[in-house]
matplotlib code that plots the C-alpha trace (Angstrom):
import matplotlib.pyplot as plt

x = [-33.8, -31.4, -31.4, -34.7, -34.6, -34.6, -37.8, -37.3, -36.0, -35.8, -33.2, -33.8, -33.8, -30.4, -28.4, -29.4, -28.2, -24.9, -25.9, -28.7, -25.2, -22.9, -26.0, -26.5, -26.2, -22.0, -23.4, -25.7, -22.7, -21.0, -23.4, -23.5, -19.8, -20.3, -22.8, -20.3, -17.5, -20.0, -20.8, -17.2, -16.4, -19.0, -17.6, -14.1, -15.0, -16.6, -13.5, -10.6, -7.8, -4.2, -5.8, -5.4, -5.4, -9.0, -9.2, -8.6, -12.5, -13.5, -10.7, -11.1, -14.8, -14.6, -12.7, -14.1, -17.5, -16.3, -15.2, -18.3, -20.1, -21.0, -20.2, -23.8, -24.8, -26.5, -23.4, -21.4, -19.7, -16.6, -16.2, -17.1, -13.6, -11.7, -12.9, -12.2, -8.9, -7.7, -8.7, -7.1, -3.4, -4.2, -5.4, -2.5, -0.2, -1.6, -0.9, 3.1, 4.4, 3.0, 5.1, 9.1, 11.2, 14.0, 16.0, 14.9, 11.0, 10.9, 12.0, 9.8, 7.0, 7.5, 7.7, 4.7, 2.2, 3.6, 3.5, 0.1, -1.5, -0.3, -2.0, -5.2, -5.1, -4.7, -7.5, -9.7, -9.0, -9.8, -13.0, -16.1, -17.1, -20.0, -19.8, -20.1, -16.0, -13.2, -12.2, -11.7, -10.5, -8.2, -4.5, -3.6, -2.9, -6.2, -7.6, -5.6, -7.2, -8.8, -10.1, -9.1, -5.8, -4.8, -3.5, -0.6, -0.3, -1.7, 1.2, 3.7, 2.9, 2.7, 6.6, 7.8, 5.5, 7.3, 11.0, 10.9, 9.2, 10.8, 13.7, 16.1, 14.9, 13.7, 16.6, 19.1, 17.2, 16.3, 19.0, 17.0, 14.3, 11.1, 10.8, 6.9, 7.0, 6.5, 3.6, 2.0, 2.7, 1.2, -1.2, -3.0, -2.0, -4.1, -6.5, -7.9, -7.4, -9.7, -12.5, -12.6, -12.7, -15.6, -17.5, -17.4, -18.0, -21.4, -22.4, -21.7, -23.9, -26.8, -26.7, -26.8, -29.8, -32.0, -31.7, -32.8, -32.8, -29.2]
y = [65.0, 64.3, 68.0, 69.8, 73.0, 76.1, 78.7, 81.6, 84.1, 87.8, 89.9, 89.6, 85.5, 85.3, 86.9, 84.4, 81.7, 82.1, 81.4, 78.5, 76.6, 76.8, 75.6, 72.5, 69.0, 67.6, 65.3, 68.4, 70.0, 67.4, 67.0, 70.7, 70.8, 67.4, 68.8, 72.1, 69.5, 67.6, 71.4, 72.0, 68.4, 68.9, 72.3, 70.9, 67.9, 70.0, 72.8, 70.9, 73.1, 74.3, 75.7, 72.4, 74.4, 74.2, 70.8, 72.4, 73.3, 70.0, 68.2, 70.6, 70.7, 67.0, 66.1, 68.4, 66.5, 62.9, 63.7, 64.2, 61.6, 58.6, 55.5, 54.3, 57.4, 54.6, 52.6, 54.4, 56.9, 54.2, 54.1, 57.7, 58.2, 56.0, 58.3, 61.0, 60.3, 58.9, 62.2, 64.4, 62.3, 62.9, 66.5, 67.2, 65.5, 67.0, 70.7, 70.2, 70.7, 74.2, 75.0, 76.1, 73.3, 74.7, 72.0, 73.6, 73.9, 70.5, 68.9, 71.3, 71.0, 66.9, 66.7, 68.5, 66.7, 63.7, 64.3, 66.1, 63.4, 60.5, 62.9, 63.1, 59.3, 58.3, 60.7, 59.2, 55.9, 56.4, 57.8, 55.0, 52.4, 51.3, 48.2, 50.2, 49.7, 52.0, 53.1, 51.9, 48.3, 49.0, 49.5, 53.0, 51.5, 50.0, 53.9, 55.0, 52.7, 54.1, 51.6, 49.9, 50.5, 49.3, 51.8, 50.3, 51.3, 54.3, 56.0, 53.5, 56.2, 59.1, 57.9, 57.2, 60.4, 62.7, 61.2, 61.6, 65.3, 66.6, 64.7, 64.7, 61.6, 64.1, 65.9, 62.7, 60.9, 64.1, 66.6, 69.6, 68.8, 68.6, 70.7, 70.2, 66.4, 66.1, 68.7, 66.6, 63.0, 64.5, 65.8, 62.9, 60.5, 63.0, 63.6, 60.1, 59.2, 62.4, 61.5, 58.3, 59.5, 61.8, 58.7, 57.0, 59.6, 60.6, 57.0, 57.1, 60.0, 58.8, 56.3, 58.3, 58.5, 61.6, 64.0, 63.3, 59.2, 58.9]
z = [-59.2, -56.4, -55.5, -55.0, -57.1, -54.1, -54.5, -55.3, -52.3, -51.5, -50.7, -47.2, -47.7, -49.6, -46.7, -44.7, -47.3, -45.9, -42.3, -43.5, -45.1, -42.1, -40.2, -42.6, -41.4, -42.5, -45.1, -46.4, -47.1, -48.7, -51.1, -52.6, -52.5, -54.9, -57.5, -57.2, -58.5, -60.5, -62.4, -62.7, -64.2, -66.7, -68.0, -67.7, -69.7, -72.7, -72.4, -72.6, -73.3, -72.0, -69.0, -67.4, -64.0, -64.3, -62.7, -59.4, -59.7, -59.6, -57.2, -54.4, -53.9, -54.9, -51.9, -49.4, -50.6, -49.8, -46.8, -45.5, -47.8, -45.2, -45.8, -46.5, -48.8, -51.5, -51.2, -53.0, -50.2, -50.3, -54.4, -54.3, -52.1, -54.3, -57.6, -56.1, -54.8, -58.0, -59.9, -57.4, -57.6, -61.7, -61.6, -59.8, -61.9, -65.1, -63.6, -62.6, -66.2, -65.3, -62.7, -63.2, -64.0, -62.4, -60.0, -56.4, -57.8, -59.1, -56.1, -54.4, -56.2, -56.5, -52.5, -52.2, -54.2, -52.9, -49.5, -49.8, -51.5, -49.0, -46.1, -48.4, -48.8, -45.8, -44.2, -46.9, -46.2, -42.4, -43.1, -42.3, -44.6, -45.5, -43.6, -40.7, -40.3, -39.5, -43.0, -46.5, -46.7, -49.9, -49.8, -50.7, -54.3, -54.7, -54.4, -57.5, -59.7, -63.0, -65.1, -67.0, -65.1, -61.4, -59.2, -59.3, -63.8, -62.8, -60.7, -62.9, -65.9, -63.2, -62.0, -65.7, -67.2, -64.1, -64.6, -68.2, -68.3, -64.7, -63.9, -67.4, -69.4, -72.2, -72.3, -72.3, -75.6, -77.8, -76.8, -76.5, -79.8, -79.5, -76.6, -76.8, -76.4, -72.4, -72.1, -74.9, -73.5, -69.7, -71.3, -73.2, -70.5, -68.2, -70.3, -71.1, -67.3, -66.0, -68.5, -67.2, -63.6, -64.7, -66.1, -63.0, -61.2, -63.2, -62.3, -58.9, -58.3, -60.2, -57.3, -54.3, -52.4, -52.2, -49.4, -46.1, -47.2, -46.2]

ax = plt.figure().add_subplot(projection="3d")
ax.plot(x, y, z, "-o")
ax.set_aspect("equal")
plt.show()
């Protein structure tokens, strides 16, 4: 396995668990706050539900991970960014239909994830490659990509999905009917793009060297 099962501890031992993490190398780290995600993804993936929310569990350890994943970590630490950067812009988008839909949250919330997730992108993209560079050589586009879509498709549907649901396209065609339409069309879209962020990231992992190899 790519994680050596711990032995068994005392009492005494697991206080000092605590102390033993914040002592642990960065890329240490990194990698239990991955299988943390990885645990999350895989109860996500079998529990899909209207609790979307739930893909907070995987985003945010999932980031915090690949942060401190090295560029040569099996040579995958740059495609492990790019995964994870493409499931946090979707988890987040899949979560907004949750939030009021009043005209100061929406533009509220809107500005928020937007402006968040450029930060996030940006600090991702600076972080070193595996060629030994400076930072990821893709455009900020090229991050969002979730096959068998570009980036580029990718936050077309996220700008079409959010106008439509968020900013009055539902209301102008159906004049107040099927009220249930938008969750549902965010929803699938969301749906089909997470699971395919999970499948990648599954694969990614199985490729990261062992502890201590990196």
């Amino acid at each position: 396995s790519l994680l050596p099962l711990p032995p068994a501890s005392s009492g005494a031992d697991a206080a000092e668990k605590p102390r033993e993490f914040a002592a642990m190398p960065e890329a240490g780290r990194g990698r239990f706050a991955l299988y943390a995600a990885l645990g999350s993804a895989i109860s996500f993936a079998c529990g899909w539900h209207v609790h979307e929310k739930a893909i907070l569990m995987v985003t945010v350890p999932l980031i915090a991970a690949v942060s401190a994943v090295g560029g040569p970590e099996g040579g995958v630490g740059d495609e492990l960014r790019q995964a994870a950067a493409a499931l946090s812009v979707i988890g987040t988008f899949s979560v907004l239909p949750l939030l009021p839909q009043r005209p100061l949250e929406t533009a509220l919330k809107w500005f928020v994830a937007v402006a968040g997730h450029c930060v996030e992108l940006y600090l991702l993209r600076r972080r070193p490659s595996a060629g030994g560079g400076g930072g990821d050589g893709r455009g900020a586009l090229g991050m969002l990509g979730v096959w068998p879509l570009p980036g580029w498709m990718v936050l077309l549907g996220v700008a079409v999905l959010g106008a439509y649901t968020d900013f009055g396209g539902h209301k102008m065609i159906f004049k107040g009917r099927m009220e249930f339409l938008p969750l549902l069309l965010i929803s699938d879209f969301s749906a089909v793009l997470l699971l395919a962020s999970f499948i990648r990231l599954f694969r990614l992992t199985s490729r990261l060297t062992g502890p201590g190899t990196s």
